[in-house]
N, C-alpha and C positions, 0 to 999 in steps of 0.2 A: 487275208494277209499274204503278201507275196513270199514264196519259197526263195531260197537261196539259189543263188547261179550254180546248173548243174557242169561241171567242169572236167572233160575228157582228159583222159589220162595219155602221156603219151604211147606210142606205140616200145620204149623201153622199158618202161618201169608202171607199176602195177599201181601208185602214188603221181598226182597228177605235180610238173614242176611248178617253180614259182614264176614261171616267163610264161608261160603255156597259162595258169590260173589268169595272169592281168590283163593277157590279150580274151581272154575268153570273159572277163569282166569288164573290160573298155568297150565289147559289144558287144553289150545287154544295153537294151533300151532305156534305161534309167541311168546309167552312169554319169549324169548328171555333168555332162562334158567334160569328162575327164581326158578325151583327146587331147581336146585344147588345152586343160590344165597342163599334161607334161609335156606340151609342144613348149609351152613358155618356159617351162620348169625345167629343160632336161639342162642340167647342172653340169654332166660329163659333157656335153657338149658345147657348152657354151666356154669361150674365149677371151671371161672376162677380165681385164686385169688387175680387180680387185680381189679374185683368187688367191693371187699370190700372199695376201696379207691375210686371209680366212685363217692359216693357222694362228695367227698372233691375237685375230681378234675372239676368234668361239675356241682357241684353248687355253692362251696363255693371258689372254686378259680379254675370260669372260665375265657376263655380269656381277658371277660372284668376288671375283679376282678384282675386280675395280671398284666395289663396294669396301673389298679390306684397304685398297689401297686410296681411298679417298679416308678414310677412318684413319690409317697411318697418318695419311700427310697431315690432316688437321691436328694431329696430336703431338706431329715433327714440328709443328707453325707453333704451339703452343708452348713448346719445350723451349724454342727459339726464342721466345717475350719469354720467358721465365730466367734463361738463361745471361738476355742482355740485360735484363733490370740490376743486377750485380751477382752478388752473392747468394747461390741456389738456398731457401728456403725450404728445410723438410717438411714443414706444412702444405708448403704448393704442392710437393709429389704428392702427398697424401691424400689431400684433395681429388689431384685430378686419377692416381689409381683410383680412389673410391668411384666417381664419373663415370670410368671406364667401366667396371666394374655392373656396376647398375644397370647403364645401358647392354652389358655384354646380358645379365638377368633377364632383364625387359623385354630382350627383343625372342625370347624362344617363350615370353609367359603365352599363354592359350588366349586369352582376353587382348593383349597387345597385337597378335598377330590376325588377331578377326579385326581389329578395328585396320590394320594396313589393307586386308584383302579388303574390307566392305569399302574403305574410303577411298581406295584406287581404282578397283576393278567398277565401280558406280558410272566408266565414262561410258558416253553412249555410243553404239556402233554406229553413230553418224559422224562421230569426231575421227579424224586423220586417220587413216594407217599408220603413221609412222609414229602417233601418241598413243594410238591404242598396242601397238608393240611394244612399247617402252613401259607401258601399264601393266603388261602381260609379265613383266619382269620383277614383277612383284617377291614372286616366288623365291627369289636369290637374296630373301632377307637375313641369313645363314651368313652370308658376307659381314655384314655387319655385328652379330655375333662373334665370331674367329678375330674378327681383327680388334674391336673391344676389348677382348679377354689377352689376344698379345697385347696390345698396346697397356693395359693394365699391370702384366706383370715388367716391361721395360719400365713403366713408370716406379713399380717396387723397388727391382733390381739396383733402381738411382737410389730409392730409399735408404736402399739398406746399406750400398755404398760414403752416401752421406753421413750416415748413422754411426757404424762402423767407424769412419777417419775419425768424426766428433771423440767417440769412446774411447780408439785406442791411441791419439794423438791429443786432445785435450782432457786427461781422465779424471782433470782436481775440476773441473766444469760443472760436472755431477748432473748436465742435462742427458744424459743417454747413461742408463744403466744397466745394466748385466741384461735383469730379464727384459727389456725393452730388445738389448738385442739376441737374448735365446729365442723371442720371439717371431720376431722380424724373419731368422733362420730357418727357424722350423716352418711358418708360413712361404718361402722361397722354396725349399724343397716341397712345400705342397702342391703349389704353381707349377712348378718342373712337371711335377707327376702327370696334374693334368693337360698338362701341352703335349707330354709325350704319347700318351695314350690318344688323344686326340686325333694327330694323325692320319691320313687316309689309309695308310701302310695296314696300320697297327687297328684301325678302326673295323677295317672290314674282315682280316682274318680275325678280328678278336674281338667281334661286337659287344657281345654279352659283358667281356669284359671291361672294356671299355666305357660301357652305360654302368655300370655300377661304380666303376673310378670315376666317372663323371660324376658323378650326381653324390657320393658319399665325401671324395674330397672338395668339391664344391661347397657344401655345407659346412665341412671341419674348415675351410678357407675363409671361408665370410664368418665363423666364429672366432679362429684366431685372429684375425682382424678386427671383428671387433672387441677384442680383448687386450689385441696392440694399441688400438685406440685409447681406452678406459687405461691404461697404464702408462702412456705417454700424456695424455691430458692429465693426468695425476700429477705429476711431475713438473710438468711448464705447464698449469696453473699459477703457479708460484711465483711465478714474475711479473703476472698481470694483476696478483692479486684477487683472483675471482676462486668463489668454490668449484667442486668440480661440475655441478649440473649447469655453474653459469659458462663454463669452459666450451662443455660439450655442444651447447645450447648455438652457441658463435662457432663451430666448426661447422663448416659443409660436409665433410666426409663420413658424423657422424649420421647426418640425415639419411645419406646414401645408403648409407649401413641398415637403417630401423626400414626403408622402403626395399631392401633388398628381401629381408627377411621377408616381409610381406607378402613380395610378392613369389618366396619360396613356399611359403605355410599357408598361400590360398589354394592351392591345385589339391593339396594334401586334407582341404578343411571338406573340401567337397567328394571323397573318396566313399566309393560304394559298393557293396557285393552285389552282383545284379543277377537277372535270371537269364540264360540262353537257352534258347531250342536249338539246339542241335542235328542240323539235314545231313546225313551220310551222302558222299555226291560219287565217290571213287576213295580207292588208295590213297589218289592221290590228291584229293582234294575234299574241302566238306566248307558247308553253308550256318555260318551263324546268326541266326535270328533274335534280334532285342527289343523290347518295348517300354526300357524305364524313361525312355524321352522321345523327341521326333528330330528327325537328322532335314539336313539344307543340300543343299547343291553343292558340291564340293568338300565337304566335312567328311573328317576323319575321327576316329575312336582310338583310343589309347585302352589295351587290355594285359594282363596279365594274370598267373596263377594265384601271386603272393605277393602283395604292395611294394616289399624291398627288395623284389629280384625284378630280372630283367620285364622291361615293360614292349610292348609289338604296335605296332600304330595300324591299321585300316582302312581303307575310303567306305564309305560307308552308301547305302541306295536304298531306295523305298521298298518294301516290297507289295505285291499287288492290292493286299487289304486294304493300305493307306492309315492303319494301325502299327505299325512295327516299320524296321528297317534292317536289314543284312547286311553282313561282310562275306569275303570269298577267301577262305585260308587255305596255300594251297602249301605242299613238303616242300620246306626250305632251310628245315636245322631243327633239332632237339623240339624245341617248344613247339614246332606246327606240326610234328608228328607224331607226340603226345595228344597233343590239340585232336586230332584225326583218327589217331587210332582208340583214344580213351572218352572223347565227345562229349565235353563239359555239361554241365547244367549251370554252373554258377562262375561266374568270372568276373574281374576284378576289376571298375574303372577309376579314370582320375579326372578330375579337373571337367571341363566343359568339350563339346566338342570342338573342334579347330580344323578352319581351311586352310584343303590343302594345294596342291599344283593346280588340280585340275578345273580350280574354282578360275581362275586367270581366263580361262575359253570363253567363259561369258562375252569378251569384250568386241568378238568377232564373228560376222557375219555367217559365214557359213567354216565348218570344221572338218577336218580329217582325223579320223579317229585308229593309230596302229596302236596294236598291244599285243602282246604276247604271254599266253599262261592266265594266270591270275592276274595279271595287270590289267584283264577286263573290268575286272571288279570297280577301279576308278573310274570309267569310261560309264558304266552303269549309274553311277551320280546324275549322266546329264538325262537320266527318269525323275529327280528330283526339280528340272527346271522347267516352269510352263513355259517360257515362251525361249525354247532351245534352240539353234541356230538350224540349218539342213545339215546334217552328219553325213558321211562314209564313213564303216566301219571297214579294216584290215584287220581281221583279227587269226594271229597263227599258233597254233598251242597244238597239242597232240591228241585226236581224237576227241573232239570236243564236246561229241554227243556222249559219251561215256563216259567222259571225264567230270565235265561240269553238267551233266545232263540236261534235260527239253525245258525245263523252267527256262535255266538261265538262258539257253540260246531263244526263246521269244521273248525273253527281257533284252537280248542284244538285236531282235529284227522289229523291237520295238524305235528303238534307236535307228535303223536303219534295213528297210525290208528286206533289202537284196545286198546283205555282209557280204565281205569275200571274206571265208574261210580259210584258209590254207593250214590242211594236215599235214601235221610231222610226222 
């Protein structure tokens, strides 16, 4: 097996730079014509004039930005027929919140999201370039998510509006009553909560927090909903005549509700203490080893200490026995260095495993692989893939032989013999 490129240091510094590492990587006999890659490639140099729109299109309406905004419009078109038909019906909000709602569920469940990576990522690297990049874009299924969950609560917010004028404007009607709307209420200030915490602002300095606002008022949300449901269907039953299970039976929203839940109380049914091995690798890093299932190409693990605290996601890679598979958890906040300094035996999973970004590389011929830190750890997935494209590894993290030790760098020149390294 071929050593890594040995890479002279400049004549200032004792630490070789990162201009000095590429040239002295660009010739080595295997760089797999990387000449000509960044003759084509070099971006700073080129004079294109579709430059000028690169910020509008990869920031401000990148893929995920144009998934919420395709999810908006269809639901602005909807609102539009709902609105010209006459007089807004509070059944149709209710409906199409429930919709939303569902689909906002759907799309982060573990099973939903294997069937989009398996059903997309399946083209074959003989179809287009430009279908196998749009395929690779799988991953920005998140868009759709975000913009469900807003468009859900605008859809409320008209609810409760509607609801509201009915009660305090016709109140001898007797179709909207007190608690239909203390409910309504309280479920709006739930909705608020979790938009606000949601955030990117609020998300990344306050993760922790954030995943538990997530996920506990998300539940109290889809409860009091369906609880607005069963007490509004109680009510205008009464005019059709029907009991209430014939009521509920003929709403759609109601459905939405019984499939939401399901698909909350499946990830939870499948919840298990499982066993880890434990590799000390550094301070600042350590290797976990599991064997209660077998992990794919791209799949990730969901673990935690305690089922109802925060949960950490992983890419997950084989390791050499072909028995078991690892994660690479390196210090990045409280939990990973507990995790490192105290080296679990027993940790906590949920749901099945789930592809993640790095499962989209399938669809292309040959790959470039940058990572930095612990971000190897995905990169180490494509050990899970027999027939894996030609790799270059970039990989720059701090002392890498000490940090992540000799396992894992011939797990990364397994992927690629002659890595370029670059020490921090």
């Amino acid at each position: 097996m071929a050593s890594s490129p040995q890479i002279p240091p400049p004549a200032h510094s004792s630490k070789p730079s990162f201009a000095t590492s590429v040239d002295t990587f660009l010739s080595s006999d295997n760089a797999w014509n990387w000449k000509r890659f960044s003759a084509n490639a070099d971006i700073e140099g080129q004079q294109n004039p579709r430059r000028r729109f690169a910020s509008i299109r990869y920031l401000i309406l990148n893929i995920y930005r144009r998934l919420f905004s395709l999810v908006y419009c269809a639901n602005a078109v909807a609102f539009i027929i709902i609105m010209v038909k006459g007089r807004p019906n509070p059944l149709a909000f209710v409906n199409a919140a429930g919709i939303n709602l569902l689909v906002c569920g759907l799309a982060r469940h573990p099973l939903v999201v294997n069937a989009i990576f398996l059903s997309i990522c399946r083209i074959p690297q003989s179809a287009p370039l430009m279908l196998r990049k749009r395929a690779a874009e799988a991953y920005c299924y998140g868009g759709v998510h975000s913009g469900c969950g807003v468009a859900a609560f605008l859809w409320f917010v008209g609810l409760v509006a509607l609801m509201s004028r009915e009660y305090w404007i016709n109140q001898d009607s007797g179709m909207i009553s007190l608690p239909v709307i203390v409910l309504s209420y309280v479920l709006l200030v739930v909705l608020i909560a979790i938009i606000v915490v949601a955030h990117p602002t609020f998300r990344t300095k306050r993760h922790d927090y954030f995943e538990l606002t997530h996920r506990f008022s998300g539940w109290l949300a889809v409860a009091l909903f369906l609880t607005l449901l069963l007490v509004f269907s109680d009510q205008a039953r009464h005019e059709q005549g029907l009991s209430l299970g014939q009521y509920l039976l003929e709403l759609p929203a109601f459905w939405f509700v019984l499939i939401i839940i399901v698909s909350i109380v499946h990830p939870w049914l499948l919840l298990r203490r499982v066993q880890v091995l434990p590799e000390y690798l550094s301070p600042h890093a350590i290797r976990l080893h599991l064997d209660h299932t077998s992990t794919a190409f791209g799949k990730v693990i969901a673990l935690s200490e305690h089922p109802f605290r925060d949960w950490h996601s992983f890419a997950t890679f084989p390791d050499p026995n072909g028995r078991s598979f690892s994660v690479i958890v390196s210090k990045a906040g409280d939990w990973t260095t507990r995790c490192i300094d105290q080296q679990p035996t027993q940790l906590w999973k949920r749901g099945v495993l789930m592809y993640g970004f790095i499962h989209v590389m399938r669809v292309f011929r040959r790959v470039v692989v940058v990572a930095t830190g612990s971000g190897i750890g995905p990169c180490l997935s494509f050990l899970s893939e027999k027939n894996r494209p030609p790799l270059r590894v970039i990989w720059q993290t701090r002392n890498p032989n000490r940090t992540y030790g000799g396992d894992v760098l011939n797990l990364v020149r397994q992927l690629d013999p002659s890595p370029l390294l670059i020490d921090t």
